[in-house]
Steps between C-alpha positions, in 0.01 A plus 500: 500500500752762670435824484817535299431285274138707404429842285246679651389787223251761653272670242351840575393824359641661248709224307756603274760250295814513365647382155682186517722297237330182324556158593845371484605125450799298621668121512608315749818553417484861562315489837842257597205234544627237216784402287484654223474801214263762339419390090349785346199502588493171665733349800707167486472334862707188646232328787547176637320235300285271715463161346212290470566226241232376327523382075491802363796660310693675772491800274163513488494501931759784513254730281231433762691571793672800354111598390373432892783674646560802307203749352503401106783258535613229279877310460762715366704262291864537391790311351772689558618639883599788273117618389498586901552861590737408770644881556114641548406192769463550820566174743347431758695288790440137573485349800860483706595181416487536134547797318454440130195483382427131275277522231314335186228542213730707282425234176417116511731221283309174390690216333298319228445138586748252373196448224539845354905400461659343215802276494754637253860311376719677777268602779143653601355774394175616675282807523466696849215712557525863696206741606624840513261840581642764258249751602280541836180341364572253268725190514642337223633131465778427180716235458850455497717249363718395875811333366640259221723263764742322293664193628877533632467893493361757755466769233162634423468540100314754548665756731230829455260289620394708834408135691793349418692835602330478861482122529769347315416083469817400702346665808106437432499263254389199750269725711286604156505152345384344858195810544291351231271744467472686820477860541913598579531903766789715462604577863671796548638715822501893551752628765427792732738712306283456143692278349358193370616159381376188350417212686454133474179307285226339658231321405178742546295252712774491767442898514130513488467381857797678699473842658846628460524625182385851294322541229463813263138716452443770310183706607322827521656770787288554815303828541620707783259695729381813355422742776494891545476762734158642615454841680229362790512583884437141656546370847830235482404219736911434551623778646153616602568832329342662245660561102438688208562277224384169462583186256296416214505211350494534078592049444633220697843346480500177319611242772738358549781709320303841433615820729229458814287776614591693755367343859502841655559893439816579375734703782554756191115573507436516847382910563300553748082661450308623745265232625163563331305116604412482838199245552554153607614250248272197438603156449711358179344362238491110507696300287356331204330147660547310171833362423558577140421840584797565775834531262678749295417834721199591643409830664311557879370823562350617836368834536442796793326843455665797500333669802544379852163372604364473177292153403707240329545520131535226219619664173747746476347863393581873660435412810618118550860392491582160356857309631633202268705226518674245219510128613698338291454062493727231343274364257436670131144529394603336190571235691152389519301368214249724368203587722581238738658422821721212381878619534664287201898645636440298790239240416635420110269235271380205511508161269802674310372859406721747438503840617475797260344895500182571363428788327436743800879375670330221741658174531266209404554128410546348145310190549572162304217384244347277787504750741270852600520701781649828649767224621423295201351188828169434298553225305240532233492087440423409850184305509354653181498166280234240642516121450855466376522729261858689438502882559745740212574835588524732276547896521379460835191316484411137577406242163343179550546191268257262707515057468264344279116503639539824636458923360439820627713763566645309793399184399246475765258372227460121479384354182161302536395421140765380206446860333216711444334184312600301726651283212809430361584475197764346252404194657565596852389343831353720762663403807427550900789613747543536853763773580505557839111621632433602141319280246543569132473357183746539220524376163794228448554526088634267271852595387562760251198719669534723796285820637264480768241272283721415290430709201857581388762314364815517726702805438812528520692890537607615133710828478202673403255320690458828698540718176827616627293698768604275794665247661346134451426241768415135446228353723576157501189482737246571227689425204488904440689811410509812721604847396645734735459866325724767489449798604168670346407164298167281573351192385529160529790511255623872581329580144308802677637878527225730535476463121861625442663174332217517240625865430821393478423280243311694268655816600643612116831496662837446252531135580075446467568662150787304389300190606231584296700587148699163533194298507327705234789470259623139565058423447504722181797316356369107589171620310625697216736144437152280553312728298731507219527135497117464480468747177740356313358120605141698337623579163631124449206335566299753285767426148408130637124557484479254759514463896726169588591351812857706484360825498223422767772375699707808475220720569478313829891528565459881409235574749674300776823710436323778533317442793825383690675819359245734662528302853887472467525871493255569715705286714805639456339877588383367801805342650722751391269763709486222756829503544537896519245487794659264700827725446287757625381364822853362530642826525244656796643472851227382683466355868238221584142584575261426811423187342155406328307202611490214226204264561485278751804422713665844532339775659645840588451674879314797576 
């Protein structure tokens, strides 16, 4: 590094500072860097969009470049050129042999398919979609009726319709109709003088891989360097002379757009001191050895004692001077994930991750389901399920559902006996099989019976087979059901929750109450009627002095009413609370558990 290029800053005796102003922001825009304008608080920047395809809503793509470029940034959407500022931007020159500046990303159009459309008696009438951002960090999608084309006229009958305004059916009626769904980019051109006009329509996955085009980010201004002016006598290794004041350093400049730091005393502060450090200068301090340790800034000190002749110092003090220098290296700190040495700007993810900040500003990777990893490459499946059986991820861990004859958490376990027993039952056979060095025996049941001795009938997945606590999965295998839990429920059937889903249901909550007073009312009533019936049945057979076949009979009929009023409305009280539980669970927004191992045949890793 050239002398030039370094600040040397010479502590000594007798420090003394001055005040200096607080830190100060800017956008590109204003450094002449970018394209572009201040927006309150925030700045609007123009930056070549590099493509990289892909299947993912171009939209979406834009937002994460404008968030990888810019600090903060996201798309800044717009439907009108108008919404621009165009008499507070400053533009930036292309390159000579084109001047305007092309650009895209302002909205997206999407015709419905030709399914969505309806055939009327003089023409088509369809349904466009557009995706607009009426404010920085939210985007909203509405609908539009396009156009009402009627046969033998070119007339819109709808002429306040904004589409049909900008894209009137004689000129675009063909190019909709034959998009069928895809994704539709306004194009539009800004000149050097400011002044902008509309361009032609593409479809967005021509524009997702070409470099020639702009898009628009909104983000958070850059933080300039926030410096002041120290009284110090120091030794100036450039012009070998010695000054009074010295720079100090208050924050960095946010790269690339913030106001640098000074790379050397300013000519305005350069007043000469009398010389006051006159030992011999020791060596620099090295430079960090590790590599996610050299970027941003980093200072090297070296230091000399004040007397001629004196020993060497190491710390600066009264009698030891201290000279510094700022080395300043490409790479942001933030550039490396957190407490590692893995630069994910230049190295990116693996198997599909995405890259994202953590909660200290790092980069790191967003890893698929399948995948772990600082660069999500561990793929948690690989070579964790044993003799055939199929690996599930799920939140990052490995399940196993392992073949017939085989458990264990990685169904490493071979069967040897047809069940604890070692009988089956349900007039099963116990059976010997070979699969590949293993030998294990398994129980082959008759149909209708399943399980791993066959103790169950089959089962087949009901809607509340897991009590609404999970998703259901047939094992055609064993002839089973298996439950995988949402979050925080257990059990075989998800019917576990740390005791909470028997709260809920005695809980005296409103519904638990109404439940109650149905079934108690709609009991009281069936048994006041039965009871009623049997009295008066009493007080004929005692005018009649006599007990006859009649009467016995409809003391029989009575009881039986009875009885099947009391279950009926105990019946009733029960589904109806039934009914508000499942509402209940219904409503909770819940995402899938680790899994819970369900006999043999599915086991769950680590």
């Amino acid at each position: 590094m050239s002398p030039g290029l370094i600040l040397i800053t010479l502590i000594c005796i007798n420090f003394a500072s001055h005040v200096s102003t607080g830190d100060t922001y800017r956008c590109p825009s204003e450094g002449k860097m970018e394209t572009g304008y201040k927006l309150g608080e925030e700045c609007v920047t123009w930056k070549r969009y590099v493509g990289f395809g892909g299947d993912r809503f171009l939209g979406d793509t834009i937002n994460d470049f404008c968030g990888a470029t810019f600090l903060d940034g996201r798309r800044y959407g717009f439907v009108y050129l108008h919404e621009i500022k165009w008499n507070e931007l400053y533009y930036k020159p292309r390159t000579l042999y084109r001047e305007d500046t092309w650009a895209f990303g302002g909205f997206f159009l999407r015709p419905l398919t030709d399914e969505d459309c309806s055939y009327h008696l003089f023409g088509k009438s369809c349904s466009i979609e557009i995706e607009e951002q009426t404010i920085p960090w939210r985007t909203y999608r509405h609908k539009y009726m396009w156009y009402k084309y009627y046969l033998g006229s070119h007339h819109p009958d709808d002429d306040t319709d904004w589409i049909v305004q900008r894209y009137h059916p004689e000129q675009y009626l063909s190019y909709f109709l034959e998009s069928r769904g895809k994704w539709i980019c306004q194009t539009y051109g800004i000149r050097p003088d400011r002044t902008p006009y509309e361009g032609v329509l593409f479809h967005c996955d021509s524009l997702s891989t070409r470099n020639d085009h702009d898009v628009t980010c909104i983000h958070s201004p850059y933080r300039n360097c926030n410096y002041k002016k120290a009284e110090h006598c120091h030794f100036h290794a450039d012009d070998r002379k010695w000054y009074k004041y010295i720079v100090s350093i208050l924050s960095e400049a946010q790269s690339p757009y913030g106001i640098p730091c000074p790379t050397g005393l300013p000519k305005e502060w350069k007043r000469e001191c009398e010389k006051t450090c006159r030992g011999n200068w020791g060596k620099w301090t090295e430079e960090p050895s590790e590599e996610h340790l050299r970027c941003d800034t980093i200072t090297r000190e070296r230091f000399a004692p004040a007397e001629s002749g004196a020993a060497p110092c190491n710390k600066s003090g009264p009698a030891c001077c201290v000279a510094r220098k700022l080395m300043k290296y490409n790479d942001s700190c933030t550039d490396f994930a957190s407490n590692t040495t893995i630069n994910l700007r230049k190295q990116g993810c693996n198997n599909n991750g995405t890259i994202a900040r953590d909660s200290h500003g790092h980069l790191k990777c967003v890893c698929p389901d399948r995948y772990i990893g600082i660069q999500c490459e561990e793929d948690v499946c690989e070579g964790t399920c044993l003799n055939g059986g199929t690996c599930v991820p799920a939140r990052g861990e490995p399940h196993c559902f392992c073949r017939r004859g085989f458990t264990g958490s990685n169904c490493s376990e071979a069967l040897k006996s047809c069940g604890e027993s070692g009988t089956c039952q349900n007039g099963g056979t116990c059976e010997t099989l070979v699969i590949g060095a293993e030998e294990v025996k398994v129980c082959k049941c008759k149909d209708r019976y399943g399980g791993v001795t066959c103790e169950r009938e089959v089962q087949k997945c009901e809607d509340d087979s897991c009590n609404y606590n999970g998703v259901c999965r047939e094992n055609a295998e064993y002839g089973m059901i298996e439950c995988t839990c949402y979050q925080s429920y257990q059990g075989e059937y998800c019917d576990k929750k740390d005791g909470k889903l028997i709260e809920r249901l005695i809980n005296p909550t409103s519904s638990n109450v109404v439940n109650v007073v149905v079934g108690f009312v709609l009991g009281f009533l069936m048994l006041t009627l039965c009871f009623g019936g049997a009295a008066v049945h009493h007080r004929r057979r005692r005018r009649r002095g006599g007990h006859s076949y009649e009467s016995s009979y409809a003391s029989t009929f009575s009881t039986a009413i009875s009885s099947r009023a009391s279950t009926f409305s105990t019946a009733i009280s029960r589904a109806f609370g039934r009914k508000q539980t499942v509402k209940a669970k219904k409503a909770d927004t819940r995402s899938l558990a680790k899994g819970s191992s369900k006999a043999v045949g599915i086991s769950k890793v680590g």
